[in-house]
TIMARPA-670239 format. One record per residue (C-alpha): x, y, z; residue in three letters. Coordinates in pm, whole numbers, plus 32768, in hexadecimal, padded with zeros to 4 digits. Example, Ala and Ser with C-alpha at 12.3 -4.5 7.8 and 13.67 -1.06 7.14 Angstrom:
BEGIN
84CE7E3E830CALA85577F9682CASER
REM end
This chain:
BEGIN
F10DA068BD56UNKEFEAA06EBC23UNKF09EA00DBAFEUNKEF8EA0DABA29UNKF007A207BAB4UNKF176A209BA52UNKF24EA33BBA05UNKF36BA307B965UNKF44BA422B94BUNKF592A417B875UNKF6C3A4AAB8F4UNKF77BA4EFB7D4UNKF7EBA681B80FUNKF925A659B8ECUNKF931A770B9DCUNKF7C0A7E8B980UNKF720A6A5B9D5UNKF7F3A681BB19UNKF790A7CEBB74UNKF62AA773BB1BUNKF63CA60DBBE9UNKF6DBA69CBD21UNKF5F7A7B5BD14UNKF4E2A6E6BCF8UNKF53FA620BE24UNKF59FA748BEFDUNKF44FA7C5BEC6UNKF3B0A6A8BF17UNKF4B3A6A6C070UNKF47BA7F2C0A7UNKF31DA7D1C0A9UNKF32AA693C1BBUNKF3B4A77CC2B3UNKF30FA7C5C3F8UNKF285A727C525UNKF2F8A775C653UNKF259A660C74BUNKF39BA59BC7A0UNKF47BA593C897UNKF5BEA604C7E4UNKF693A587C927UNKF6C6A40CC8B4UNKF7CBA341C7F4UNKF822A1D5C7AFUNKF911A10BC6E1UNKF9119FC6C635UNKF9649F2DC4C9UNKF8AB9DE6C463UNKF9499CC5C39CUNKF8D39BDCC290UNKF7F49B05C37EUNKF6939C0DC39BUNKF6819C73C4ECUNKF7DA9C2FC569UNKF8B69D34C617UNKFA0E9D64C626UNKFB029E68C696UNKFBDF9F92C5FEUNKFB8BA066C4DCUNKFCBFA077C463UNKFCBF9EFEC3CDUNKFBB99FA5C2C7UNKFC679F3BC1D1UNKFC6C9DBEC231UNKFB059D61C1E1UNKFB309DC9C07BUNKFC589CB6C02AUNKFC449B5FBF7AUNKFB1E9ABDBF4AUNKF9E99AC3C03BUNKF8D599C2C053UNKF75499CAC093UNKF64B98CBC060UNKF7699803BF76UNKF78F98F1BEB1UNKF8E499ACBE69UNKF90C9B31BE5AUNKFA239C2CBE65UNKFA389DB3BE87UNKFA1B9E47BD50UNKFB4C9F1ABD36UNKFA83A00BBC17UNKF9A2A09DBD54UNKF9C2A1DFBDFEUNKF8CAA26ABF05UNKF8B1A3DCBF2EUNKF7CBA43EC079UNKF6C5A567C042UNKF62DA61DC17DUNKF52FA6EBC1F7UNKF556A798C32CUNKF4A1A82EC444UNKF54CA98FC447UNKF4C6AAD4C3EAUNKF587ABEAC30BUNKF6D0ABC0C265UNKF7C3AA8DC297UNKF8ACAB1AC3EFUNKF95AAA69C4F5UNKF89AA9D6C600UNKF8C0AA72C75EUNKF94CA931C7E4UNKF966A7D5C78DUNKF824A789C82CUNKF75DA897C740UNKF79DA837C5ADUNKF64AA7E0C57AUNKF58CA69CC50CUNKF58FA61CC3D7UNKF422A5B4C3BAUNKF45FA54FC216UNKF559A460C1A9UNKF58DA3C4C089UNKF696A328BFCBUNKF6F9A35FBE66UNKF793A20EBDD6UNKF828A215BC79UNKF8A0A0CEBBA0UNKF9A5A138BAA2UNKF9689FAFBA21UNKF8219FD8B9E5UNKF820A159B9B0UNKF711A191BAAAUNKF691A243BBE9UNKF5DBA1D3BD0AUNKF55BA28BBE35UNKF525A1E6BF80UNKF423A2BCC0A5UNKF47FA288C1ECUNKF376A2C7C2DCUNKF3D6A3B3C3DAUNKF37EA2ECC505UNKF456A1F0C49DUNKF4D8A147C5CAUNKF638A139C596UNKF79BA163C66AUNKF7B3A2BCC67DUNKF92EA347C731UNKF8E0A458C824UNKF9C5A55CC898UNKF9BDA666C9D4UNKF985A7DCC93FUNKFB06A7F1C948UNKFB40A6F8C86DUNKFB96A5F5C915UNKFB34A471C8C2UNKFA47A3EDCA17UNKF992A2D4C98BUNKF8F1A1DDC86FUNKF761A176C864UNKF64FA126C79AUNKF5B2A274C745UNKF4DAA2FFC63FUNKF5C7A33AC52CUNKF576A485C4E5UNKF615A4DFC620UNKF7ABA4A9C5A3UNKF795A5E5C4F8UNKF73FA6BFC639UNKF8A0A64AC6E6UNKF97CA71BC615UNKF9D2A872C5A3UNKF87BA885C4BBUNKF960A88EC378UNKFA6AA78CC2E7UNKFA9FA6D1C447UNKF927A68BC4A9UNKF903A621C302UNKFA49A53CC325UNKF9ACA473C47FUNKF87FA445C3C1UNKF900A3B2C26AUNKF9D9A2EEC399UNKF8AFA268C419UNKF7ABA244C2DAUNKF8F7A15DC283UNKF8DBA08BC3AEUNKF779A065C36EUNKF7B2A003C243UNKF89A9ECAC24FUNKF9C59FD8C245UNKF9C5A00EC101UNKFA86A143C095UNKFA05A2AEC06EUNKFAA4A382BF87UNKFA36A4BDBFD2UNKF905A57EC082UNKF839A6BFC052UNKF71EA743C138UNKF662A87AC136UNKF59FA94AC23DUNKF444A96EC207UNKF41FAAC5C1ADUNKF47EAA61C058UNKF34CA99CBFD1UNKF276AAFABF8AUNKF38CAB94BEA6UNKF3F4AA2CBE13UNKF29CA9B6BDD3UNKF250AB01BD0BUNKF392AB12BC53UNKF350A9DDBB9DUNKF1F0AA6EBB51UNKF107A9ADBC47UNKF0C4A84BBC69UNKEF82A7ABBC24UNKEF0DA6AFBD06UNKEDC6A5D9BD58UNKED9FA660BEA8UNKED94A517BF85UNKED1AA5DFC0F2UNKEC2EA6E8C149UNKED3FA7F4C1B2UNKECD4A956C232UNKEDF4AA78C2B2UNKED37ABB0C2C4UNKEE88AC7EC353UNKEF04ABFAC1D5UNKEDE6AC3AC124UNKEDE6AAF1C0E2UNKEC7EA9D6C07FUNKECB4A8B8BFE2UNKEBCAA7B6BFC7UNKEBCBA627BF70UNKEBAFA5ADBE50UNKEBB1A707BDA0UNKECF3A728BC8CUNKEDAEA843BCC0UNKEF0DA92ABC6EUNKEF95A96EBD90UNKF00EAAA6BDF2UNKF123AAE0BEE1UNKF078AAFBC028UNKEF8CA9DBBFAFUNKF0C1A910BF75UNKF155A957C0DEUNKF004A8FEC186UNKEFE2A7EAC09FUNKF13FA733C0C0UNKF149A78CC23FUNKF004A785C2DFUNKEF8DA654C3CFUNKEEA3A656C4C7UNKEF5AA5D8C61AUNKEE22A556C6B6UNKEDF1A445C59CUNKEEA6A2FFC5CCUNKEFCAA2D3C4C9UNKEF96A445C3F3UNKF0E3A465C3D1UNKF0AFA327C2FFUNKEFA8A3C7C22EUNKF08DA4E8C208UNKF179A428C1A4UNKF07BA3B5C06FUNKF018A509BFF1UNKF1AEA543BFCAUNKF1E9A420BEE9UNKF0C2A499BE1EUNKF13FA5F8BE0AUNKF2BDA54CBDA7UNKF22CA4B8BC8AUNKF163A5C4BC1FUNKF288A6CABC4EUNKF346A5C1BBADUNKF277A5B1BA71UNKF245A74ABA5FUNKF39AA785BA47UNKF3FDA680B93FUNKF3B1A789B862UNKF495A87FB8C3UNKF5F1A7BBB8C8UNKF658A871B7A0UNKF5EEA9DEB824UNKF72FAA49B8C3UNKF6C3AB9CB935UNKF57AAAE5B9E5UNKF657A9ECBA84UNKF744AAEEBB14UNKF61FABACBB92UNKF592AA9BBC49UNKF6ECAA20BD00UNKF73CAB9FBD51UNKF5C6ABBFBE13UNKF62CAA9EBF17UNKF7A0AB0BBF3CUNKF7A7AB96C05DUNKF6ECAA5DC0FDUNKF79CA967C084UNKF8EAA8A1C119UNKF998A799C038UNKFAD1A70BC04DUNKFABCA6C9BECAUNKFB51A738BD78UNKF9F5A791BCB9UNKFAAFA7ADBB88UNKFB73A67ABBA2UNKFA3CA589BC0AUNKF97EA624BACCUNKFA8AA5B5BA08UNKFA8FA452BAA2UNKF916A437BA5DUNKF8FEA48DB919UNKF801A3CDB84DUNKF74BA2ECB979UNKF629A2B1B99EUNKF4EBA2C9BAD9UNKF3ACA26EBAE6UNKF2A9A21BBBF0UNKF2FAA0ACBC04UNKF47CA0FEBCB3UNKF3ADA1BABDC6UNKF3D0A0F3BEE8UNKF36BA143C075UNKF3EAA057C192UNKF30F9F3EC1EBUNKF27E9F4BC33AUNKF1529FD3C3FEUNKF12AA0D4C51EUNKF0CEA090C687UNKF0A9A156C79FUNKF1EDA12DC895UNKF1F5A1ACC9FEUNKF1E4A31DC9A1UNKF1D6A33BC831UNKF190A295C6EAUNKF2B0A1C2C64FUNKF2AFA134C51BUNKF3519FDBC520UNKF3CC9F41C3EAUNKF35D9DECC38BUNKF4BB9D61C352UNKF4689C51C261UNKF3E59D13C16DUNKF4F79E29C1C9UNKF5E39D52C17CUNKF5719CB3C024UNKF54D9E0CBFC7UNKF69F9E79BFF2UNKF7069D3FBF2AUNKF6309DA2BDFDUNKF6C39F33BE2CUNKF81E9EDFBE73UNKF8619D95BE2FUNKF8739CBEBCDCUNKF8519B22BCE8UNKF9929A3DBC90UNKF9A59916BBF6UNKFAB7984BBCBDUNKFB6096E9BC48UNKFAE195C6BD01UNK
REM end
């Protein structure tokens, strides 16, 4: 991340500036939404200890790996207990938020990311999760029943469930296993008919377009390089957009979002205080939205942190091309030293 081009943005409106954060970040979910390449008829399980790399058994010992004192490379570390993790999606589905037509059929949720606040430190980090993320994913037969665990693209949890609050709770279920288990506190995702009415209720976003992206059914020319305030459809063809027949777009997708979070970020620092403004903007993505989470509360609980472009974070790893599809495969060194900076504080112990 370029230091030079930090945002900092001070959370210091209670319910405004929640509104204002999680708005930001459903945008930038919202907009992620949409591929519809995979097979959605996969699952897998697994959690992974302290030792990188290492599997090991039931999901419900999440807890476990967050106890006592852990060690890497001699040095001591322990969960800090000030974290929460709150997981933002994008997904695949057209029109208003409704239940899926079986629990085969909920949709993909091709953007993930997670929102991590400190209350030590008072601040907020946000973690991208590549969609392709290769992952255990828990797959179920279209009547709900649990078949089978395997190694899938993680975007593909989301599709086994009703398309509302079961598919979201499977995939905070498994972004948690991915991550060392460490707890989510609550989710949010939104279909991706929202990013038009979002993106233009906050006034636009201006961006330094980063691809050569043409839509002519949208109207829609942008070119690279060029700086420009996007309008609605220019945000949807911007955020969602890839080109399937180049090698790893989803990962260049996956660029243009983070730019767009920042710079949605930044635009709407200036409107924490404009209570009208931020009631208009959470009202135009209602009725796309599910969340299992008090708004009001988790404005209150982040009053006065802080974000800039320093806590944004993506998963370490690189994409390949597996038997079928691309997977994106994290590199689970790095993975794991940076869920020790994120989530994790050093200890001093007594020798």
């Amino acid at each position: 991340m370029n230091h030079k081009n930090r945002i900092v943005i001070n959370i210091a409106a209670g319910l405004l500036v929640l509104a204002v954060l999680v708005t930001a970040v459903i945008i930038f979910i919202r907009v992620m939404a949409a591929d519809a390449e995979t097979d959605t008829k996969t699952e897998a399980k697994t959690q992974i200890d302290a030792d990188p790399g290492h599997r090991s058994g039931n999901s419900k010992t999440a807890e476990k790996w967050q106890e006592g004192i852990i060690r890497y490379q001699d040095k001591s570390y322990r969960y800090n207990s000030g974290i929460k993790s709150y997981l933002f999606m994008g997904i695949d589905r057209e029109g208003a938020s409704t239940e899926a037509e079986d629990e085969n059929s909920g949709g993909q949720s091709d953007a993930m990311f997670l929102l991590v606040t400190d209350s030590r430190k008072k601040t907020i980090s946000i973690v991208a999760v590549n969609r392709n993320t290769m992952a255990e994913v828990e797959i179920y037969d279209v009547d709900g029943d649990y078949a089978d665990t395997r190694e899938l693209q993680i975007c593909l949890q989301h599709a086994y469930g009703d398309g509302r609050n079961l598919s979201c709770s499977r995939s905070a279920e498994a972004v948690s296993r991915l991550f060392y288990d460490i707890p989510i506190s609550g989710y949010l995702s939104l279909n991706m008919d929202g990013i038009a009415p979002l993106n233009d209720a906050v006034g636009g976003v201006t961006v330094e377009v980063m691809d050569d992206l043409e839509n002519a059914g949208l109207g829609v020319s942008l070119k690279k390089g060029e700086t420009v305030t996007l309008n609605g459809n220019e945000a949807y063809v911007y955020l969602r957009s890839r080109d399937l027949d180049t090698f790893d777009s989803s990962g260049r997708r996956l660029e243009r979002q983070q730019q767009y979070l920042l710079r949605l970020l930044s635009a709407m620092s200036g409107t924490a205080k404009d209570e009208k403004k931020i009631s208009g903007i959470l009202d135009s993505v209602e009725e796309y939205l599910v969340t299992n989470m008090d708004m009001v509360r988790l404005a209150e609980d982040l009053s006065e942190y802080e974000f800039d472009s320093s806590r944004m974070y993506s998963v370490p790893g690189e994409t390949v091309m597996g038997s079928r599809l691309e997977e994106y495969h994290t590199d689970k060194e790095a993975f794991y030293e940076m869920v020790l900076e994120i989530f994790y504080e050093p200890v001093e112990e007594n020798r």
